[in-house]
NUGU-11459 format. One line per field, with one value per residue: x negated, y negated, z negated of N, C-alpha, C in turn; residue number from 1. Coordinates in Angstrom, 1 decimal. Atoms other than C-alpha are relative to their C-alpha. Layout:
BEGIN
n.xx: (X; ...)
n.yy: (Y; ...)
n.zz: (Z; ...)
ca.xx: (X; ...)
ca.yy: (Y; ...)
ca.zz: (Z; ...)
c.xx: (X; ...)
c.yy: (Y; ...)
c.zz: (Z; ...)
i: (NUM; ...)
REM end
This chain:
BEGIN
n.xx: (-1.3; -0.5; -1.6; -0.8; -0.5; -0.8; -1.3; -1.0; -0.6; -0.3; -1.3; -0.9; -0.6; -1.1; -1.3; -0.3; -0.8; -1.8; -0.7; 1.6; 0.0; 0.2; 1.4; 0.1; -0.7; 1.0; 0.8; -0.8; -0.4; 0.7; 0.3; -0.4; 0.5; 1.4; 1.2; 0.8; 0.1; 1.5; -0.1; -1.0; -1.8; -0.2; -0.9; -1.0; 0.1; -0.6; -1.6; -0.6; -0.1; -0.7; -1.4; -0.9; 0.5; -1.1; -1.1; 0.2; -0.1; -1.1; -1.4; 0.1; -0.8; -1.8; -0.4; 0.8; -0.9; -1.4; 0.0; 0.7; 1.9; 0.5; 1.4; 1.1; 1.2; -0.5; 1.2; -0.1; 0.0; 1.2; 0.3; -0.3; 1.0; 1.3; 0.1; 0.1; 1.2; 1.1; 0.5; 0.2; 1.2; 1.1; 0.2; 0.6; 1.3; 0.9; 0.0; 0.8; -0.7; -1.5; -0.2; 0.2; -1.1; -0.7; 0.5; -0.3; -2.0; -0.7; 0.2; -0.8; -1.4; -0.8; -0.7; -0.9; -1.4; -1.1; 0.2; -0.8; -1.2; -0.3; -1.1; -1.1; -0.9; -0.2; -0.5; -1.1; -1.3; -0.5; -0.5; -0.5; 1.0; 0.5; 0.6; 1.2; 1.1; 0.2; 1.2; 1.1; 0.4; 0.7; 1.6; 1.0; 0.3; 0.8; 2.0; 0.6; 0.7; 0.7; 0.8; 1.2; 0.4; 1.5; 0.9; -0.1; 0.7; -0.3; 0.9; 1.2; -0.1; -1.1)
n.yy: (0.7; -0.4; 0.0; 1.1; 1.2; -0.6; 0.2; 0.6; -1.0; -1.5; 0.4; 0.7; -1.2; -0.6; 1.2; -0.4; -1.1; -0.1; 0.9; -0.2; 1.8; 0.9; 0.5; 0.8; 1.8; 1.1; 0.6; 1.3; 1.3; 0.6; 0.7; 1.3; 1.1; -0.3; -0.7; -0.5; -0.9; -0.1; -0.4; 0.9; 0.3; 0.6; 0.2; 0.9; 1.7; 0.3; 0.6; -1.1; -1.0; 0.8; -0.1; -1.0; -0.8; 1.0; -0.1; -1.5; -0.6; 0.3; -1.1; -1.5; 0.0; -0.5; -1.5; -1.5; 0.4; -0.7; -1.5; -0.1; -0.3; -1.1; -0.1; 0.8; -1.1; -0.8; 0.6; 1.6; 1.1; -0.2; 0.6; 1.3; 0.0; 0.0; 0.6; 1.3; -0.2; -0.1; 1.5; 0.8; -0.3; 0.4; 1.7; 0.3; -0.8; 0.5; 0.0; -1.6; -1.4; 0.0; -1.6; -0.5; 0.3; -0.5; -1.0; 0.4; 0.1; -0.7; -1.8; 0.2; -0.1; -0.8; -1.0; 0.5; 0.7; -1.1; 0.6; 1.1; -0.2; -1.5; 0.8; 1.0; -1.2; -0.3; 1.1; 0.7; -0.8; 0.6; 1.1; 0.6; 0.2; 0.8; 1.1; -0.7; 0.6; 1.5; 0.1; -0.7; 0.9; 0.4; -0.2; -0.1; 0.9; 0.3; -1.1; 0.7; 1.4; 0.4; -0.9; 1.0; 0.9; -0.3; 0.0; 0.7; 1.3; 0.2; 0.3; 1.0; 1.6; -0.1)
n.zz: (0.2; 1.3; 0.4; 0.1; -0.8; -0.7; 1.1; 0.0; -1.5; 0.8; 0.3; -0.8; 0.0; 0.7; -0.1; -1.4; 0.4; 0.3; -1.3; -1.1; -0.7; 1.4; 0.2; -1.7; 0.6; 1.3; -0.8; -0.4; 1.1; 0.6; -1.3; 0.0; 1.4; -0.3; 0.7; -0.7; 0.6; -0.3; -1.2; -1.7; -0.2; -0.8; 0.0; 0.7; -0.1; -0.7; 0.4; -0.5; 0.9; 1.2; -0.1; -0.2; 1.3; 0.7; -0.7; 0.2; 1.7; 0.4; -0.3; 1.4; 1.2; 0.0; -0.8; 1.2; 1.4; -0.9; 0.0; -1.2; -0.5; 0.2; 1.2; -0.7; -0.2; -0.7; -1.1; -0.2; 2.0; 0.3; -0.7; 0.4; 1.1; -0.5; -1.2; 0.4; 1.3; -1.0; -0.3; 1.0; 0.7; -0.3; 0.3; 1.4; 0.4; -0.7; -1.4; -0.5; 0.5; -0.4; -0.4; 1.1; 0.6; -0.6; 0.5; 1.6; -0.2; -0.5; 0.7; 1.1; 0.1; -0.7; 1.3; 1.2; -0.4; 0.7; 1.4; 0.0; -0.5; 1.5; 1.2; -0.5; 0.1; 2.0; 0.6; -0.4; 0.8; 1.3; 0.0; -1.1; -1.1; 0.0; 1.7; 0.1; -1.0; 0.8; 0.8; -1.1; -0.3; 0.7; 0.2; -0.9; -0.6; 0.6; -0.1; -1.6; -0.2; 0.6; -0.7; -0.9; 0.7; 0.7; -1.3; -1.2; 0.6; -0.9; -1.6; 0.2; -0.6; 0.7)
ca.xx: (-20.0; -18.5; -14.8; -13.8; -14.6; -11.9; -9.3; -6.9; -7.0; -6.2; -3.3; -1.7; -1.6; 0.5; 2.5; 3.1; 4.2; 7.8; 8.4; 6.2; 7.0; 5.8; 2.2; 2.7; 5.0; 2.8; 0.3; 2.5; 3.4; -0.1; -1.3; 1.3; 0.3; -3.2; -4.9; -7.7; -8.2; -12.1; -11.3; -10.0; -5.9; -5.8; -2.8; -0.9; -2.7; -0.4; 3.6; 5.2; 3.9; 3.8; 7.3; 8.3; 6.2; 8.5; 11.7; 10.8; 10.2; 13.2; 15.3; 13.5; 14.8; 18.5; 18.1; 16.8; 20.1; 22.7; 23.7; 22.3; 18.5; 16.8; 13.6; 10.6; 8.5; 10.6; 8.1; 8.8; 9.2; 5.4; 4.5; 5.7; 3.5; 0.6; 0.3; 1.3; -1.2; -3.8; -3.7; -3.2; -5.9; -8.3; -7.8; -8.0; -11.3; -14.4; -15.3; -17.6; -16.0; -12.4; -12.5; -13.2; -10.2; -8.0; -9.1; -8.5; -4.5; -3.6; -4.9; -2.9; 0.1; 1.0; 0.8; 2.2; 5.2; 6.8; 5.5; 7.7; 10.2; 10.7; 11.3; 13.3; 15.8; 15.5; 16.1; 19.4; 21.2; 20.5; 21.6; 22.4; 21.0; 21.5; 20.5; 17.8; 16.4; 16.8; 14.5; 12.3; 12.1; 11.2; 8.1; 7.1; 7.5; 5.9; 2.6; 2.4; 2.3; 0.4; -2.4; -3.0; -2.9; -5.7; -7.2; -6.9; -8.7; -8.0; -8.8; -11.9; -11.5; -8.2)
ca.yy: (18.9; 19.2; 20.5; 17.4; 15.7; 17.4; 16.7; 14.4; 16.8; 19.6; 17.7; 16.2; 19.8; 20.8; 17.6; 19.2; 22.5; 21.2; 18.4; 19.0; 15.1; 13.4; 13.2; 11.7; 8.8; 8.2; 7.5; 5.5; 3.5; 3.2; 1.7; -0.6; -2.1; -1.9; 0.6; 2.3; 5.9; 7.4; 9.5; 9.2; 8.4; 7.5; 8.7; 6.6; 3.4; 3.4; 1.8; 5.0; 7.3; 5.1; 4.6; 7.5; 9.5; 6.8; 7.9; 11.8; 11.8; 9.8; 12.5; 15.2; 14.0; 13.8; 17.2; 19.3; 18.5; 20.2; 23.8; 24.1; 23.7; 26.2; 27.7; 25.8; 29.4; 30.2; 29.6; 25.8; 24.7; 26.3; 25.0; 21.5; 21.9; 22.8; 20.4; 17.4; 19.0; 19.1; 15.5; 13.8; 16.1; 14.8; 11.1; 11.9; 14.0; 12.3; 10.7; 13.4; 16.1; 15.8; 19.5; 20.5; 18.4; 20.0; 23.4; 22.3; 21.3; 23.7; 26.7; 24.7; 24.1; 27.0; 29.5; 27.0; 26.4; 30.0; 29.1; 25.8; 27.7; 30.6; 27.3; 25.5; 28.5; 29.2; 25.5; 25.5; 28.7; 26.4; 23.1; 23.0; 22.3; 18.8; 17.8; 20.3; 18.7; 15.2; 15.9; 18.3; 14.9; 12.7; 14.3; 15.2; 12.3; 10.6; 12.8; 11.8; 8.2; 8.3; 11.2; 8.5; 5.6; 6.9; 7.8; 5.1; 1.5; -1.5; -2.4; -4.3; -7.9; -7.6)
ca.zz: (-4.8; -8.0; -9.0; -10.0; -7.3; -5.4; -8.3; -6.9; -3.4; -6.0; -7.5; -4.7; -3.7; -6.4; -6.0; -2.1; -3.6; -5.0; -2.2; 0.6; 2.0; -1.7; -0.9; 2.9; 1.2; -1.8; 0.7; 2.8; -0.4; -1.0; 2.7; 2.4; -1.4; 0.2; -1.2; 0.5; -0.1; 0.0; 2.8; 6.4; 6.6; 10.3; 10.8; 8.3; 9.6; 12.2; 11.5; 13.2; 11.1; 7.8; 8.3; 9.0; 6.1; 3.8; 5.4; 5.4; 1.6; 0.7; 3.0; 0.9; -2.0; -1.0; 1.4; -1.8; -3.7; -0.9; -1.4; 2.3; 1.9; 2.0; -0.6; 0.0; 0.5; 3.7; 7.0; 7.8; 3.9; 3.8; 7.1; 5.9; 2.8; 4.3; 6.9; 4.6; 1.3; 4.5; 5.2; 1.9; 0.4; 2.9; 2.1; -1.4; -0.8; -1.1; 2.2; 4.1; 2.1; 4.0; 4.9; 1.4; 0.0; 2.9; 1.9; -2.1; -1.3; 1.0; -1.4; -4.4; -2.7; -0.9; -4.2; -6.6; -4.1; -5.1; -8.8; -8.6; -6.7; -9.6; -12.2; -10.0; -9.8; -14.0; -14.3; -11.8; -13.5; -16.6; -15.4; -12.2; -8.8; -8.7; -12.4; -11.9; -8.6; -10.1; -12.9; -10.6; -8.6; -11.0; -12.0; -8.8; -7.6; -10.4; -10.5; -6.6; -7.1; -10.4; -8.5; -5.5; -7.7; -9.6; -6.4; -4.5; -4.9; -3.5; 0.3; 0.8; 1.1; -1.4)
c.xx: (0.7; 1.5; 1.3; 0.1; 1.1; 1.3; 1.5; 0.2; 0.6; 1.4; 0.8; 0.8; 0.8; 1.1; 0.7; 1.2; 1.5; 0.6; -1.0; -0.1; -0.6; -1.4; -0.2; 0.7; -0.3; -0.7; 0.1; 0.0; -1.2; -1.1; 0.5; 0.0; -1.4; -1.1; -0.6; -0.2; -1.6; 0.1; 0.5; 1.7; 0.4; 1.2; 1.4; 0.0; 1.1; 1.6; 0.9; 0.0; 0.1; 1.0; 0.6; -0.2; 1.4; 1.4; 0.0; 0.2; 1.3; 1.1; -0.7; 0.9; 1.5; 0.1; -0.3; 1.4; 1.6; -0.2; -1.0; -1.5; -0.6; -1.7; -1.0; -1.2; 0.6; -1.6; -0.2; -0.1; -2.3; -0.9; -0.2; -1.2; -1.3; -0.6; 0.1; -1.0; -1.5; -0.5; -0.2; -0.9; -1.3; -0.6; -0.2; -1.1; -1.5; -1.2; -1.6; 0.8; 1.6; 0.2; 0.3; 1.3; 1.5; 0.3; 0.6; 1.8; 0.3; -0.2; 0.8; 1.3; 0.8; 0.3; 0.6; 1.7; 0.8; 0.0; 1.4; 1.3; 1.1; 0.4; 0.9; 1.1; 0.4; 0.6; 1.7; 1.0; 0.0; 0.9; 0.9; -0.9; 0.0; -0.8; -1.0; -1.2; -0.2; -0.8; -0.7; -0.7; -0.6; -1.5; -0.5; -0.7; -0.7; -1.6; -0.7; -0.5; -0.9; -1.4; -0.6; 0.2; -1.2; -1.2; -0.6; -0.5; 0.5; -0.8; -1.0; 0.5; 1.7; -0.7)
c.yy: (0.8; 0.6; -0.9; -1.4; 0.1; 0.2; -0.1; 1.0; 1.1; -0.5; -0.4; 0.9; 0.8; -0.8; 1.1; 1.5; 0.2; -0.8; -0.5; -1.9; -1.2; -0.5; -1.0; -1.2; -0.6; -0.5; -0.9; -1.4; -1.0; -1.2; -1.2; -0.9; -0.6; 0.3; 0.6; 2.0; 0.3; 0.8; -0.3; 0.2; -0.9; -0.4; -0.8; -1.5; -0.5; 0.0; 1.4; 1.0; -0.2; 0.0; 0.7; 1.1; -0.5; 0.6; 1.8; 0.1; -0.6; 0.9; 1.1; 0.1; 0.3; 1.2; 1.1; 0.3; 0.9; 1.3; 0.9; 0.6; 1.0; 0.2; -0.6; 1.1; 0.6; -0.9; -1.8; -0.8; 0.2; -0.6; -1.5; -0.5; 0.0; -0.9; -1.7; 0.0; -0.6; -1.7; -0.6; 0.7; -0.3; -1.2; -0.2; 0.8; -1.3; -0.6; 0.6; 1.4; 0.4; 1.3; 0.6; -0.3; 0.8; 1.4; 0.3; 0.1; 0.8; 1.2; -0.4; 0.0; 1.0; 1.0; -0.7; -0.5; 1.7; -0.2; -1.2; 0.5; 0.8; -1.8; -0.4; 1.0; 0.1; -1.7; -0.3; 1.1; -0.7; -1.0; -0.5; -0.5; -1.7; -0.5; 0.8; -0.4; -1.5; -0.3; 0.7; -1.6; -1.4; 0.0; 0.3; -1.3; -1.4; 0.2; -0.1; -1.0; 0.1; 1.0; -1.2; -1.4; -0.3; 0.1; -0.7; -1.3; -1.6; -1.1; -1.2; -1.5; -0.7; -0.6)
c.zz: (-1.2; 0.2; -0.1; 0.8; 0.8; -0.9; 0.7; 1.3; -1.1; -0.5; 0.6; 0.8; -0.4; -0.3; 1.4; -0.2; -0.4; 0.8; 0.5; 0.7; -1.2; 0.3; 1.2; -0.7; -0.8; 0.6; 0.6; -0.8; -0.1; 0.9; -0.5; -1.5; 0.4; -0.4; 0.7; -0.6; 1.0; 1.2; 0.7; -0.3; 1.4; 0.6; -0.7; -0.1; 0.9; -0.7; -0.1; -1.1; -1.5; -0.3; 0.0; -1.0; -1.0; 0.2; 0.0; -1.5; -0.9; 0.3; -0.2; -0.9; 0.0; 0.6; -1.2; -0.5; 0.8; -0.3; 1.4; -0.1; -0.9; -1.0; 0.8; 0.4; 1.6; 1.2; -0.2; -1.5; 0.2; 0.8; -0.8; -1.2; -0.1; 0.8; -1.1; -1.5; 1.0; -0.3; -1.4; -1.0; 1.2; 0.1; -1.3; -0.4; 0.1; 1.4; 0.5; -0.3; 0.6; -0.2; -1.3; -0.6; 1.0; -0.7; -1.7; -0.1; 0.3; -1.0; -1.5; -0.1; -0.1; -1.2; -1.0; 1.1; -0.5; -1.8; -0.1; 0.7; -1.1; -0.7; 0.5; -0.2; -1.2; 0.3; 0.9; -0.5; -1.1; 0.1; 1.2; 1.1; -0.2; -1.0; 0.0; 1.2; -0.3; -1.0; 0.9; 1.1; -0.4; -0.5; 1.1; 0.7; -0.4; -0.1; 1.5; -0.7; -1.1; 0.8; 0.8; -0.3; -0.7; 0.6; 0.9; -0.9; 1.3; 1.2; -0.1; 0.5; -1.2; -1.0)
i: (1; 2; 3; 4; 5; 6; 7; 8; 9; 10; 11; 12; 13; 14; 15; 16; 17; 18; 19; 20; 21; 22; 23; 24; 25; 26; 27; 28; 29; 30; 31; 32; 33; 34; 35; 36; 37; 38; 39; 40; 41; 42; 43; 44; 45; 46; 47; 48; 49; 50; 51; 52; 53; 54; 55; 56; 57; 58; 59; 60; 61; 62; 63; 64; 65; 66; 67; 68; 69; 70; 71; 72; 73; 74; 75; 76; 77; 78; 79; 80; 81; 82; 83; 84; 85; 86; 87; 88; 89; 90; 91; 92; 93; 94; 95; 96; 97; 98; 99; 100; 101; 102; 103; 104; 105; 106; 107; 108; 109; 110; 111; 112; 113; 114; 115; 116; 117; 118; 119; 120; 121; 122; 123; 124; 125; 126; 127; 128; 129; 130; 131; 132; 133; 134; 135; 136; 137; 138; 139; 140; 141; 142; 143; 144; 145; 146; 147; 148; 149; 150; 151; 152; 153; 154; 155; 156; 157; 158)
REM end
């Protein structure tokens, strides 16, 4: 197994690192367009958790932007990150290889989330927390969907 087969788990990983909920709702997005991804995503065949991925990453985005929330390296932020790199790097691992794509995200997220946390910081003594998590969101949330767009094909019979 090559490097590159394990790409999109590698990126979706470093999507995970600056909003741990981006890869579970690109996923979401991508169910309900119906796109198939090469690995298993059992959990997101079901409405409940679809829906609620959807609904988590949308209340990322607005929870990042409050003086409140807290660095994304504290336990639960890394938790969060690990757990949702896990999954959406084993739907975008080659199917057999899930493990491998798990393995791939979680070891991308977790050190690029203090990485992404250090700019995020430089970028909000420059500009500001909101105007700094508003572009911070943009491309993350861009590099999601374009990552399992790329990844993803669509469902048989489509």
């Amino acid at each position: 197994m090559s490097l590159r087969s394990l790409l999109p788990s590698i990126l979706i990983g470093a999507v995970a690192s600056a909003r741990s909920m981006t890869p579970m709702a690109t996923l979401a997005t991508a169910r309900l367009a119906g796109r198939d991804t090469t690995g298993t995503l059992a959990l997101l065949d079901r409405p409940l958790f679809k829906y609620g991925a959807l609904a988590m990453g949308v209340g990322e985005l607005a929870g990042d932007k409050m003086k409140t929330a807290p660095d994304r390296t504290v336990f639960l932020g890394l938790l969060a990150r690990v757990m949702s790199a896990g999954i959406a790097g084993a739907a975008l691992a080659p199917r057999g290889r899930e493990q491998a794509g798990v393995a791939a995200a979680i070891a991308t997220a977790v050190p690029l989330a203090y990485l992404t946390l250090a700019g995020r910081k430089q970028a909000m003594a420059r500009i500001g927390q909101t105007r700094s998590g508003l572009i911070e969101d943009a491309l993350v949330v861009g590099a999601g969907a374009a990552v399992v767009a790329l990844a993803t094909r669509p469902e048989a019979g489509r």
